[in-house]
C-alpha positions in Angstrom: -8.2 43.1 43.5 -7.5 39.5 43.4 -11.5 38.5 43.0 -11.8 41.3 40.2 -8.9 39.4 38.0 -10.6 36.4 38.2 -13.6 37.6 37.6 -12.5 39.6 34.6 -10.4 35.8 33.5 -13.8 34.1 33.8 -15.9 36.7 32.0 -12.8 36.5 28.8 -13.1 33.1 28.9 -16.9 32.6 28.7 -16.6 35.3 26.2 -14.4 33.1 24.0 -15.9 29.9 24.7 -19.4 31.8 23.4 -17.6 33.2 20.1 -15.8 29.9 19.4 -19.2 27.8 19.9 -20.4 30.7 17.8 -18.1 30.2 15.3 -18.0 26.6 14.6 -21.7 26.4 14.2 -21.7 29.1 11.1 -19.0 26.6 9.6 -20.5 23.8 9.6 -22.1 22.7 6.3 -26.0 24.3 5.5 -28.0 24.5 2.8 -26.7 27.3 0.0 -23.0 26.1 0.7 -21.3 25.1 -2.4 -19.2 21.9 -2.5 -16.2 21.0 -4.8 -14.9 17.5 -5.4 -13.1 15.3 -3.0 -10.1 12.9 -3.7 -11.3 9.9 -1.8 -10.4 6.2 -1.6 -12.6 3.0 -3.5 -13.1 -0.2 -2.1 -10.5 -1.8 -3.1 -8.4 1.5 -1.8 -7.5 2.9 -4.8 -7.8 6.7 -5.7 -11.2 8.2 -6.3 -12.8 11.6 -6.4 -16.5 12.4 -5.5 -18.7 11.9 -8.8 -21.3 14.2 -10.3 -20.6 17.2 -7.7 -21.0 19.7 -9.8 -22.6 17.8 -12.8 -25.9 16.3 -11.3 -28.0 16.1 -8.8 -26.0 14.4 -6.2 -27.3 11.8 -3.1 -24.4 10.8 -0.8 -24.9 8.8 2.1 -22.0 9.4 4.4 -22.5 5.9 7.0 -20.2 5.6 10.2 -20.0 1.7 9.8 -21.3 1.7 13.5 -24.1 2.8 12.5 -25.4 1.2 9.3 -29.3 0.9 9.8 -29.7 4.6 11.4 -31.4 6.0 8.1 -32.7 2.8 6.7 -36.0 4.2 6.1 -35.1 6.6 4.1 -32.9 4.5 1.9 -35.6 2.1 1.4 -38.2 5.5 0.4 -35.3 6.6 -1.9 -35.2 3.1 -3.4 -38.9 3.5 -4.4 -38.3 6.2 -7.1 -36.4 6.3 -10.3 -35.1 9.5 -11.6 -33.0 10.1 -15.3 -29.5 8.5 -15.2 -28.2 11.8 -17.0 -29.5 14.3 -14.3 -29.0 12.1 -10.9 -26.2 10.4 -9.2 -26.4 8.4 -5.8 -23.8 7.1 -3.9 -22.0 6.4 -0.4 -19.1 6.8 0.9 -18.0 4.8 4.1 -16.7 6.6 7.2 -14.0 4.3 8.0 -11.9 7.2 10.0 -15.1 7.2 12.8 -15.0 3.3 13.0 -12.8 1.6 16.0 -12.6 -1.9 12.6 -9.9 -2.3 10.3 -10.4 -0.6 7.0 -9.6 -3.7 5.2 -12.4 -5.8 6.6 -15.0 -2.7 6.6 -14.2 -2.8 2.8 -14.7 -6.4 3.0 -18.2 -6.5 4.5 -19.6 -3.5 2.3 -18.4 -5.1 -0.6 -20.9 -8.3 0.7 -23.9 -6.7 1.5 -23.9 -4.9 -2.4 -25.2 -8.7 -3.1 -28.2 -8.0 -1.2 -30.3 -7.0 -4.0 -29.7 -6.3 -7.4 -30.9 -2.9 -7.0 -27.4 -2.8 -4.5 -25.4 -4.8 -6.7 -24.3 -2.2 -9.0 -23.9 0.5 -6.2 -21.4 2.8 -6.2 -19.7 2.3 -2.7 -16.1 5.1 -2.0 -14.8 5.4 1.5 -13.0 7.6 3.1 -10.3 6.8 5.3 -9.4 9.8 7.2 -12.4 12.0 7.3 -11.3 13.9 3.5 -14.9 14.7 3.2 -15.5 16.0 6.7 -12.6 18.7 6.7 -13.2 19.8 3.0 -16.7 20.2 3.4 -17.1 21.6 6.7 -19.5 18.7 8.3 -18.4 18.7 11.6 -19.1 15.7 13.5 -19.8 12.7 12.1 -18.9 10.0 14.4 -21.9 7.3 15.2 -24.3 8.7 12.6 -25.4 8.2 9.0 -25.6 11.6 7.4 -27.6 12.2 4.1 -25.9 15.1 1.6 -27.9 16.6 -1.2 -26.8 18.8 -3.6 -27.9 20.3 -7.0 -26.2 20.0 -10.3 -23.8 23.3 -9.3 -23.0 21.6 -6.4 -25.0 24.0 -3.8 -26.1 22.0 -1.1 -30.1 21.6 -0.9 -29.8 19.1 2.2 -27.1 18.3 4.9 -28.0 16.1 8.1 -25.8 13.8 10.8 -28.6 11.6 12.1 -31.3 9.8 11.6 -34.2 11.8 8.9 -37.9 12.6 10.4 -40.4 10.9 8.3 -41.0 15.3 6.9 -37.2 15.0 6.4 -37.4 11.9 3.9 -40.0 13.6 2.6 -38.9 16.8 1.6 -35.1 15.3 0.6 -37.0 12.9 -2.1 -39.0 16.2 -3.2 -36.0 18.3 -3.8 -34.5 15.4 -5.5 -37.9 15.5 -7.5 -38.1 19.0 -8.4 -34.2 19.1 -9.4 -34.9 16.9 -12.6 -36.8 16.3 -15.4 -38.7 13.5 -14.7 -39.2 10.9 -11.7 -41.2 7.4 -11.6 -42.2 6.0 -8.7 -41.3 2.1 -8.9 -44.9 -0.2 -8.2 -45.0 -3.4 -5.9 -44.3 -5.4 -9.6 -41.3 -3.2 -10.6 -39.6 -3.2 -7.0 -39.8 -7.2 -7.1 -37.9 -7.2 -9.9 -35.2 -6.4 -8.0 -35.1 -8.9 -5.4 -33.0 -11.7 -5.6 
């Protein structure tokens, strides 16, 4: 009698564990999901919401400052085109609530490397302290990885990934971005100098 209890306990608690495993997967953010806006923080830790959700196509880069360089490649693909101001919005916001560093000198630092080029120099750069963007948008983990959010001018999500992009990845992000606007230029070796410093 005794072995058939805890055998009937184990097979309720595997059953559980399944449906909760279950359960958080189908929450976690997909394409199709539609996003609202997100009161946020800037880098000088004021109040800010999410820009162009809703409005434009939206890029966010979501970087756990532990990992700044994870999706480096695809930033510097993205970089390559340029798409209508009026249709297209890219930004990041820092995930200082996954970093063991003081808010205040994360700010610091990301505030210094916008002077890397002058294609950075006018970036916008949000961050969120305590992981705003991770519980109203269902993202799950974030911790130690670099995610990349698309979403289309109704704010339905057309990409969501926490990690580092495939090389198909890159390529099908910068396509959706592509076939979301009007118009889209790819920048030649004598336009992208123009941005170094």
């Amino acid at each position: 009698m005794k072995k058939i209890l805890q055998l009937s306990i184990s097979f309720v608690l595997i059953a559980f564990t399944t449906i909760s495993v279950q359960a958080q997967e189908k929450s976690t953010l997909k394409r199709g999901d539609k996003i609202e806006k997100v009161d946020i923080r800037d880098l000088n830790n004021n109040d800010a919401v999410t820009p162009g959700i809703g409005e434009k196509v939206t890029l966010i880069f979501y970087p756990d400052p532990d990992k700044p360089s994870q999706n480096e490649y695809f930033i510097e693909e993205v970089k390559k085109w340029k798409f209508p101001e009026d249709e297209y919005l890219a930004y990041g916001i820092v995930n200082l609530a996954d970093s063991p560093y003081p808010n205040g000198i994360i700010r610091f630092m990301t505030r210094q490397v916008r002077k890397r080029s002058k294609q950075e120099a006018d970036a916008l750069i949000l961050t969120d302290p305590k992981r705003f963007i991770q519980d109203a948008w269902n993202t799950g983990d974030c911790n130690n990885t670099f995610p990349i959010l698309l979403v289309d001018a109704d704010g339905t999500v057309l990409f969501w990934k926490a990690g580092e992009l495939t090389k198909e990845e890159v390529d099908f992000v910068i396509n959706e971005i592509k076939n979301s606007v009007s118009e889209s230029h790819k920048y030649t070796e004598e336009e992208m100098a123009q941005f170094a410093l």
